[in-house]
C-alpha positions as CSV (number, residue, x, y, z in Angstrom):
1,X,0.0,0.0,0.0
2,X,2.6,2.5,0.7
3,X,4.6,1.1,-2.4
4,X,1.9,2.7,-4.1
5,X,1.4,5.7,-2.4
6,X,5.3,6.5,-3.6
7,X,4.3,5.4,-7.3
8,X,1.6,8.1,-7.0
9,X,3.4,10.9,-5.3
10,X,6.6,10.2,-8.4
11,X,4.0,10.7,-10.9
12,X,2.7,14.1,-9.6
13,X,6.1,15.0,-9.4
14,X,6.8,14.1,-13.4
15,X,7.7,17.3,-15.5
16,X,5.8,17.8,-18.6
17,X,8.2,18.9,-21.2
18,X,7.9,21.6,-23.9
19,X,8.0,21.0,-27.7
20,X,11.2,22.4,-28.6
21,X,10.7,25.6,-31.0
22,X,11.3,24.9,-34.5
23,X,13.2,28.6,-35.3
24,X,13.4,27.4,-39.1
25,X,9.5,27.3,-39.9
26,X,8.8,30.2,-37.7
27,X,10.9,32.6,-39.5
28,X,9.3,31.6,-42.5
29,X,6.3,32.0,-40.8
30,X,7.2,36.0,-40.3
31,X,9.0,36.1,-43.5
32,X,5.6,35.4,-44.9
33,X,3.6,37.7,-42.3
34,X,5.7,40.6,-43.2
35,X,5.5,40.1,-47.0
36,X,2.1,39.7,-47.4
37,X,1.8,42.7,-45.4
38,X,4.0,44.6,-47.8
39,X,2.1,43.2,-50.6
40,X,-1.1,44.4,-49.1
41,X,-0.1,48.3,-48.7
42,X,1.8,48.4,-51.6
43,X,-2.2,47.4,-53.0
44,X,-4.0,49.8,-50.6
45,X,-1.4,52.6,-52.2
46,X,-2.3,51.9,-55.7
47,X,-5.6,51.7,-54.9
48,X,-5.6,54.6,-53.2
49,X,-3.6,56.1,-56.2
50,X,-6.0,55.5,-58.5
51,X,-9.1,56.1,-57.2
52,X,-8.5,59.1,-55.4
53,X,-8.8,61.7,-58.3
54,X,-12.0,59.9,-59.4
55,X,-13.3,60.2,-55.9
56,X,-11.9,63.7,-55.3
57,X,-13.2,64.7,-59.0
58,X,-17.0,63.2,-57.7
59,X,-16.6,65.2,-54.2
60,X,-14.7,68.0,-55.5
61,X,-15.6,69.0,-59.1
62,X,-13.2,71.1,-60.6
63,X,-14.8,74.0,-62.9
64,X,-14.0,74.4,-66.4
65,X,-12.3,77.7,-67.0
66,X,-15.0,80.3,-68.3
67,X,-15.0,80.7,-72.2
68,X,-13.6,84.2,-73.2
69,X,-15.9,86.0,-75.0
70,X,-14.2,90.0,-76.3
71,X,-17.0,92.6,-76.8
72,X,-16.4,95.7,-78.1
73,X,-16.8,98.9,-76.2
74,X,-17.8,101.8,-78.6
75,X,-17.8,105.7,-77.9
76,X,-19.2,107.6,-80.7
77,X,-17.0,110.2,-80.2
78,X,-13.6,110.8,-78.4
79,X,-13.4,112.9,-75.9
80,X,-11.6,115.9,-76.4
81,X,-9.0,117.8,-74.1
82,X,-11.1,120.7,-73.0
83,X,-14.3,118.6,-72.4
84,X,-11.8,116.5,-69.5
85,X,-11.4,120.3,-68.2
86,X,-14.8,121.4,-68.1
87,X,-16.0,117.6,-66.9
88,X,-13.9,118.3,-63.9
89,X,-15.5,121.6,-63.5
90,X,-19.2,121.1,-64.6
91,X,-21.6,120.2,-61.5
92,X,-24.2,117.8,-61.0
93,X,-26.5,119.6,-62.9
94,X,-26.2,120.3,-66.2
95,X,-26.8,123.5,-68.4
96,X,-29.4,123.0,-71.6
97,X,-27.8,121.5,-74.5
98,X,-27.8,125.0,-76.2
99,X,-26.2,127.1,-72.8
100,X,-23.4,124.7,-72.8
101,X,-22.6,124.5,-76.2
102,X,-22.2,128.6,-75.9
103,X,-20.2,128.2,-72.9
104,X,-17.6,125.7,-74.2
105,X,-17.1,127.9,-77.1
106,X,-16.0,131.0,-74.9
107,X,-13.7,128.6,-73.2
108,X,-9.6,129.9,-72.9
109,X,-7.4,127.4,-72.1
110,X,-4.4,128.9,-70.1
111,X,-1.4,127.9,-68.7
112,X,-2.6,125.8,-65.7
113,X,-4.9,124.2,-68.0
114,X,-2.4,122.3,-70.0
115,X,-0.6,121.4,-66.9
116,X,-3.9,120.2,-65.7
117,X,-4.5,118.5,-68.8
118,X,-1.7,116.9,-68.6
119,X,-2.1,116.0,-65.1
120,X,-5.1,114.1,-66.0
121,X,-3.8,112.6,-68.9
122,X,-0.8,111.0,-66.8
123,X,-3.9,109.6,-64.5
124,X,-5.4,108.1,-67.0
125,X,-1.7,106.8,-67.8
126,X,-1.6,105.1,-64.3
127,X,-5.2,103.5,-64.6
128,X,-4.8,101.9,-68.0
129,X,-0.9,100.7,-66.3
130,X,-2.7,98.1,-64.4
131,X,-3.8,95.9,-67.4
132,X,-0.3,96.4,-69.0
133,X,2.3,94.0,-67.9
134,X,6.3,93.4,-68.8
135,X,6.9,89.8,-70.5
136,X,10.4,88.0,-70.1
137,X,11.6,85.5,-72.2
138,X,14.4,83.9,-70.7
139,X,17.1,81.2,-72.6
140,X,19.6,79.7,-70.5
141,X,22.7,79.2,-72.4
142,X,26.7,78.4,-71.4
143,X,30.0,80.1,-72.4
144,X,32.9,78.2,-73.2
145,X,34.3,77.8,-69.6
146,X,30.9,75.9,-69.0
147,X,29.3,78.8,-66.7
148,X,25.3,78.9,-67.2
149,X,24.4,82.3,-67.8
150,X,20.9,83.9,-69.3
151,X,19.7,86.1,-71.9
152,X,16.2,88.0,-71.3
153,X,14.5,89.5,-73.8
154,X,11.0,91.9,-73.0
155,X,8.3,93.1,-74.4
156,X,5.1,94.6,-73.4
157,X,2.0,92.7,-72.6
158,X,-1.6,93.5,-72.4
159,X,-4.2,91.5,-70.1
160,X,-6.9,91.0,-72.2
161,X,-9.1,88.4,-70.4
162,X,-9.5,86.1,-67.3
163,X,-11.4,82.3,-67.3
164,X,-11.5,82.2,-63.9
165,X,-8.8,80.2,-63.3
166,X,-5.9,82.1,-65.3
167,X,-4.9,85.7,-66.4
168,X,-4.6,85.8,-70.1
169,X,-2.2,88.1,-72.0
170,X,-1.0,89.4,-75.2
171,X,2.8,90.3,-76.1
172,X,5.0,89.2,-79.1
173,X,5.8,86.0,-79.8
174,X,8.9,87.2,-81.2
175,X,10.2,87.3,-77.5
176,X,8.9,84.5,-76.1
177,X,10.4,82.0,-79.1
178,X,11.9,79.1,-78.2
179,X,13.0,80.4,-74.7
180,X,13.3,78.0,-71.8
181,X,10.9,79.9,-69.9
182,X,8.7,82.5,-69.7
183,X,8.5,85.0,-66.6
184,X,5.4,88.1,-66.3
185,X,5.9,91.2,-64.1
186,X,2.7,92.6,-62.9
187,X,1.8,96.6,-62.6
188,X,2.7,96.2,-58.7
189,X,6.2,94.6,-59.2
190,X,4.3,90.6,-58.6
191,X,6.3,88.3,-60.7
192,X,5.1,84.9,-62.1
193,X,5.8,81.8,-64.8
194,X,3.7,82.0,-66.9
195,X,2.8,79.7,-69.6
196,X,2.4,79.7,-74.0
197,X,-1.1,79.0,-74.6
198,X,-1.5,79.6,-78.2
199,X,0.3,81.5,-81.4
200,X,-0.5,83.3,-84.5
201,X,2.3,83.3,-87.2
202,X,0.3,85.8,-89.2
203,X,0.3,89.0,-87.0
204,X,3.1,87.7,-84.4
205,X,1.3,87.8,-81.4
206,X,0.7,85.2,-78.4
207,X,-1.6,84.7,-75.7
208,X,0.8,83.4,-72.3
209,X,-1.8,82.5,-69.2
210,X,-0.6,82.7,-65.8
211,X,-2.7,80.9,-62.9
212,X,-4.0,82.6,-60.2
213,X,-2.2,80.7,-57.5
214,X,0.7,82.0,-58.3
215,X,0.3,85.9,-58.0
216,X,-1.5,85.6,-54.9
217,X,-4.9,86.8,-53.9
218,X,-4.5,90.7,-52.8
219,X,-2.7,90.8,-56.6
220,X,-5.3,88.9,-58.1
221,X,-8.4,91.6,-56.5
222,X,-6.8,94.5,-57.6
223,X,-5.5,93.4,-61.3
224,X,-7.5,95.2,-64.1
225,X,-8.2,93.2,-67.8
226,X,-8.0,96.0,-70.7
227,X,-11.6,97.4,-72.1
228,X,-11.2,97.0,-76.0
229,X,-12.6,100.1,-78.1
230,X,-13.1,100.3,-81.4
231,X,-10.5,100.7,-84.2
232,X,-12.4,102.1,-87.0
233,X,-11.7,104.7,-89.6
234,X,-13.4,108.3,-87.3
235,X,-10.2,107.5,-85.2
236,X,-8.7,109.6,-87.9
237,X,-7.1,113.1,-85.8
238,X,-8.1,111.7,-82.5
239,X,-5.9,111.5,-79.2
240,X,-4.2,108.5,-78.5
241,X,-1.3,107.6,-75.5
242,X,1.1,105.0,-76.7
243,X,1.8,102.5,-72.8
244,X,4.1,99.6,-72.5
245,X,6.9,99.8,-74.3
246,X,7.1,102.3,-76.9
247,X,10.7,103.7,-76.0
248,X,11.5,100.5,-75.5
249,X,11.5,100.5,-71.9
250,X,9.4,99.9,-69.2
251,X,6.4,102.3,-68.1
252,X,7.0,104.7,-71.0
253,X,4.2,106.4,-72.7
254,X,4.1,108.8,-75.4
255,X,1.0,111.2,-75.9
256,X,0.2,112.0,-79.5
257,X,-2.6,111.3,-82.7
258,X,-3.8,109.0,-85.3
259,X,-2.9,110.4,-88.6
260,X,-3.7,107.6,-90.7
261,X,-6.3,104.6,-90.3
262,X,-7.5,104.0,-93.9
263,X,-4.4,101.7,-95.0
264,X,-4.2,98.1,-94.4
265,X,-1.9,95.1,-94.1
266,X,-2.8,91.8,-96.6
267,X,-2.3,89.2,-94.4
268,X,-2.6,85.0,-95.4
269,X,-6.7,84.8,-94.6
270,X,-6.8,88.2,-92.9
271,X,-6.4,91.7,-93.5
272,X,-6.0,94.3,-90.8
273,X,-5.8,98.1,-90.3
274,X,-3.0,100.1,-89.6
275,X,-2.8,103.1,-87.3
276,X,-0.1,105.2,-88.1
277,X,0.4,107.9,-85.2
278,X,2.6,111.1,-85.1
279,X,4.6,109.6,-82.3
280,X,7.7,108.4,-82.9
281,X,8.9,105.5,-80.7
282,X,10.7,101.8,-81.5
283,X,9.1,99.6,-79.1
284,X,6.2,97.2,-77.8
285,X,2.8,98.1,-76.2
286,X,-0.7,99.6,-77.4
287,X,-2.8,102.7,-77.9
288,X,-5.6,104.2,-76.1
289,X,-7.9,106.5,-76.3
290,X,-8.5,109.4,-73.8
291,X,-12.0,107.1,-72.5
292,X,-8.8,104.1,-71.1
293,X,-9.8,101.9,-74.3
294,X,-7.1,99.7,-76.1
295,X,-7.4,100.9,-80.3
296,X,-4.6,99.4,-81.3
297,X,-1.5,96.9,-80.8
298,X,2.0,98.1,-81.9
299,X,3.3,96.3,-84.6
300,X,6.1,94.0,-83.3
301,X,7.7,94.0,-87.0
302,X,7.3,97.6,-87.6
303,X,7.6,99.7,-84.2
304,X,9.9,97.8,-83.0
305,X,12.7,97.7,-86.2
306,X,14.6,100.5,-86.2
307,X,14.7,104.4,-83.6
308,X,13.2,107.1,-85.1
309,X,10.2,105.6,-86.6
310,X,6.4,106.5,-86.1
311,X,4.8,104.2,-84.3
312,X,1.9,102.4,-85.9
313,X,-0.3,99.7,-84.3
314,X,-2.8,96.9,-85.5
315,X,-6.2,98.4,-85.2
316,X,-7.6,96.2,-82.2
317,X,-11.1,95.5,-84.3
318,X,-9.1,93.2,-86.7
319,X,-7.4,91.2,-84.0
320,X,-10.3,90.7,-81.9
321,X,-11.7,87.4,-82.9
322,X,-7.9,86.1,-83.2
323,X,-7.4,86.8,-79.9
324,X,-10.7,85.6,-78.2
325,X,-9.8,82.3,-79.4
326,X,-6.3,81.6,-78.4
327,X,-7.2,82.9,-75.2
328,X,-10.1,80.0,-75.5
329,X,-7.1,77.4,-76.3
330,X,-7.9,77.4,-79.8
331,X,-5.2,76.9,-82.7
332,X,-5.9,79.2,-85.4
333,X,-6.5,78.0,-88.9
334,X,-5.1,79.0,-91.7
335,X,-6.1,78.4,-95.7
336,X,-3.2,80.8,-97.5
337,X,-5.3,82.9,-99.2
338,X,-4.6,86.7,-99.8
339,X,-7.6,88.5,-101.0
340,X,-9.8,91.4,-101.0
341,X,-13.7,93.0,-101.5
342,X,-15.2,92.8,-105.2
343,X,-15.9,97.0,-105.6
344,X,-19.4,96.9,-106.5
345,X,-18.6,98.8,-109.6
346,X,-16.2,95.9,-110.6
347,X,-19.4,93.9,-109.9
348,X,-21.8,96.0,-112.5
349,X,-19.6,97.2,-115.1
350,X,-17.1,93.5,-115.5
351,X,-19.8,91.1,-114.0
352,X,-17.2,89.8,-111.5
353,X,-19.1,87.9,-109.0
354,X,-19.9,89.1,-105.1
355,X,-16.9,87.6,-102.9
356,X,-13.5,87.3,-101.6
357,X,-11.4,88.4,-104.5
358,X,-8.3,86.2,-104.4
359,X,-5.6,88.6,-105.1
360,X,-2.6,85.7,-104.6
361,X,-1.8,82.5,-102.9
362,X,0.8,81.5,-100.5
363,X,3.7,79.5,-101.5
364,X,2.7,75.4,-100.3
365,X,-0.3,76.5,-98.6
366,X,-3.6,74.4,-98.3
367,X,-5.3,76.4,-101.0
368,X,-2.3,75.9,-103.4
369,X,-2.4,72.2,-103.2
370,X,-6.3,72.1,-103.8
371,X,-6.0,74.5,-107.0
372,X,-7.1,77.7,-105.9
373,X,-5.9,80.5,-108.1
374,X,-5.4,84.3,-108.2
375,X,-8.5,86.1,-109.7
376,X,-11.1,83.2,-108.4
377,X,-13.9,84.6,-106.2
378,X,-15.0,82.6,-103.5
379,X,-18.4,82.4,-102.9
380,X,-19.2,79.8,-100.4
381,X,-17.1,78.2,-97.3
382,X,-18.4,75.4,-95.9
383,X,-22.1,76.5,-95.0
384,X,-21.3,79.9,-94.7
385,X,-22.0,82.3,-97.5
386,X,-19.3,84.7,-98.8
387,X,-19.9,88.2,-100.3
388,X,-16.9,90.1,-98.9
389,X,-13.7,89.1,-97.7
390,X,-14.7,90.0,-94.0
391,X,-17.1,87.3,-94.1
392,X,-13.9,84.9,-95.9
393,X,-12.5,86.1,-92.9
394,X,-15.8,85.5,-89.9
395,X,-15.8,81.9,-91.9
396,X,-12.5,80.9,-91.4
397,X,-11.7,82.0,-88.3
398,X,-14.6,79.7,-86.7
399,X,-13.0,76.4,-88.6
400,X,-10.2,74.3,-87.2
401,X,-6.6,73.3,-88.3
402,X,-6.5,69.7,-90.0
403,X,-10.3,70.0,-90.8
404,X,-11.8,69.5,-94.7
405,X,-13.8,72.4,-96.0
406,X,-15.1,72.5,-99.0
407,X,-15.2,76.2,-101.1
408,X,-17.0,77.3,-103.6
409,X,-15.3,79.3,-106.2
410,X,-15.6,81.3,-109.1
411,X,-13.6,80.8,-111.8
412,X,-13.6,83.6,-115.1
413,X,-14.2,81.2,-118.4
414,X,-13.7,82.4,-121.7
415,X,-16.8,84.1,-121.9
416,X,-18.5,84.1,-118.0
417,X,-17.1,82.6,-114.9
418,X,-17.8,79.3,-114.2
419,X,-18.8,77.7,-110.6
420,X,-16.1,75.2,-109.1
421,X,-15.8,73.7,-105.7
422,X,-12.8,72.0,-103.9
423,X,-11.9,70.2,-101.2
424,X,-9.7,72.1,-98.9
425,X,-7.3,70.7,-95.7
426,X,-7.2,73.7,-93.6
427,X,-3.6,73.5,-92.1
428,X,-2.1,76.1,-88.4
């Protein structure tokens, strides 16, 4: 009995052993822990890669930027130097029609009226200052003992519209040309990248956008966009202050007059007017009127070629639809005709048909390759109808690059003119 009491008593005593730990399959055991949990964020990142724009685009939509549409601000008739006087004379109340056309005619300007003329004038100079801007092109380049070093070339720019999301301004192209980058200096010293967004050959100007992020918000309140007047012939002897760069530097102005609007530049697809001025300058910039409207764009090719020259401008009219759309991101297209009204004597008197008169053809141009000729009148372009060359030009100018038109033409015969159409690829 007690034999079996000590059996018991060494049984309870018995350790109970451990398995021994098998360090082989449990680092593989972690191995495979830690890589699947690599392999699972490095999923989750993607994921989260991917999707997040989709979500933050469904959450957060981002708005379009606004479609520029130019209008035209017309004043009948300028306002002349002693009416900006007697405006800032003249109360609330004004005299009948007849009392105040006797008064203005008994008016004697003196001394301190042209200095206060003038004093107004530069005010008006300071106003239109804000929508005028300084565009840098820079190109980084290296000299022979490998030190970078950069040229800078400037020209005058013009804010001519905002989308909402960007400032958009006109300069020369000519300076911005293959550059590395492109820099803008604002009217209060704020300078930002800015950005090509679109380029026509013809006239040499460019639209360069610059976001609003990156001028900040107190610049982005107080930044003025250019009111556009009209550039027709009755600007003929009136007033006009030349901003930018028509010295060719910075901030200068000269004050002087239109002495010629009746000529114009033949342009491939576009004819424009030129405003020849009494002012002689060599630079960039633009004209306006004494109401703070833009009439004109200095010529880059002309203004700017040689010192000593009258400065003469684009009328702003002509450019207007060329510059609402590259402001809208829209390549200009381009068909290489040269051409002209049909007199409507010429019409009566020769029987040559109502239309764009094609007065030449460019050298390799789209209308070259589909056979149009000099002395052919077109009549038709696409579905619009043509019976000037302004209305060639309204056609084209709403028509893409790379897109098939067919034209209608007129072709003289050897005894009437005969009707012809072609197929046209409209090339940039």
């Amino acid at each position: 009995m007690e034999e079996k009491q000590n059996q018991d008593i060494e049984f309870i005593k018995e350790k109970v052993k451990e398995r021994p730990l098998n360090r082989k399959k449990l680092l593989k055991r972690t191995i495979l822990t830690a890589s699947m949990a690599v392999i699972f964020g490095l999923i989750a990142c993607l994921t989260f890669l991917v999707l997040e724009p989709v979500f933050t685009n469904l959450l957060y939509p981002e708005e379009e930027p606004q479609q520029v549409e130019l209008k035209e601000e017309n004043i009948n008739e300028e306002m002349r130097p002693e009416d900006m006087i007697l405006e800032e004379e003249t109360e609330t109340e004004q005299p009948p029609a007849i009392l105040q056309q006797t008064f203005v005619e008994k008016v004697e300007l003196e001394l301190a009226d042209y200095q206060r003329l003038h004093r107004l004038m530069y005010a008006l100079t300071q106003q239109a200052s804000e929508f005028m801007v300084t565009v840098i092109g820079v190109e980084t380049d290296q000299d022979w003992f490998d030190n970078t070093y950069e040229n800078q070339g400037q020209s005058a720019g013009l804010i001519v519209a905002e989308n909402g999301k960007e400032l958009l301004i006109l300069t020369d192209y000519g300076t911005i040309a293959d550059v590395d980058s492109v820099d803008v200096v604002l009217f209060d010293g704020t300078q930002a990248e800015a950005e090509l967004k679109g380029v026509d050959q013809e006239t040499g100007f460019a639209i360069v956008s610059v976001p609003f992020e990156s001028i900040g918000e107190k610049t982005r309140e107080s930044v003025q966009t250019a009111t556009l007047g009209g550039s027709g012939s009755s600007l003929l002897g009136s007033p006009v202050i030349a901003l930018g760069r028509p010295l060719g530097t910075s901030a200068s102005l000269v004050y002087g007059m239109v002495t010629s609007a009746d000529t114009w530049e033949t342009m491939a697809d576009h004819n424009v007017r030129i405003l020849t001025t009494d002012m002689i300058g060599s630079g960039s910039g633009v004209l306006v009127n004494l109401s703070g409207q833009v009439v004109g764009i200095l010529c880059p090719s002309k203004s700017a070629s040689s010192k000593g020259t009258l400065l003469t401008a684009y009328g702003i009219t002509d450019l207007r639809k060329m510059i609402e759309k590259l402001s809208n991101g829209q390549e200009i297209a381009h068909m290489g005709v040269l051409g002209t009204d049909v007199p409507p004597e010429v019409h009566e008197e020769l029987g040559v048909p109502t239309g764009a008169f094609v007065t030449g053809i460019r050298m390799d141009s789209p209308a070259m390759q589909a056979g149009i000729q000099s002395g052919d009148v077109i009549v038709k372009l696409g579905t619009a109808e043509i019976s000037s060359f302004a209305d060639y030009q309204d056609a084209i100018m709403n028509l893409s690059p790379e897109s098939t038109v067919t034209v209608k033409i007129m072709r003289q015969g050897v005894e009437e003119y005969q009707e012809m159409a072609v197929d046209v690829i409209l090339g940039r």
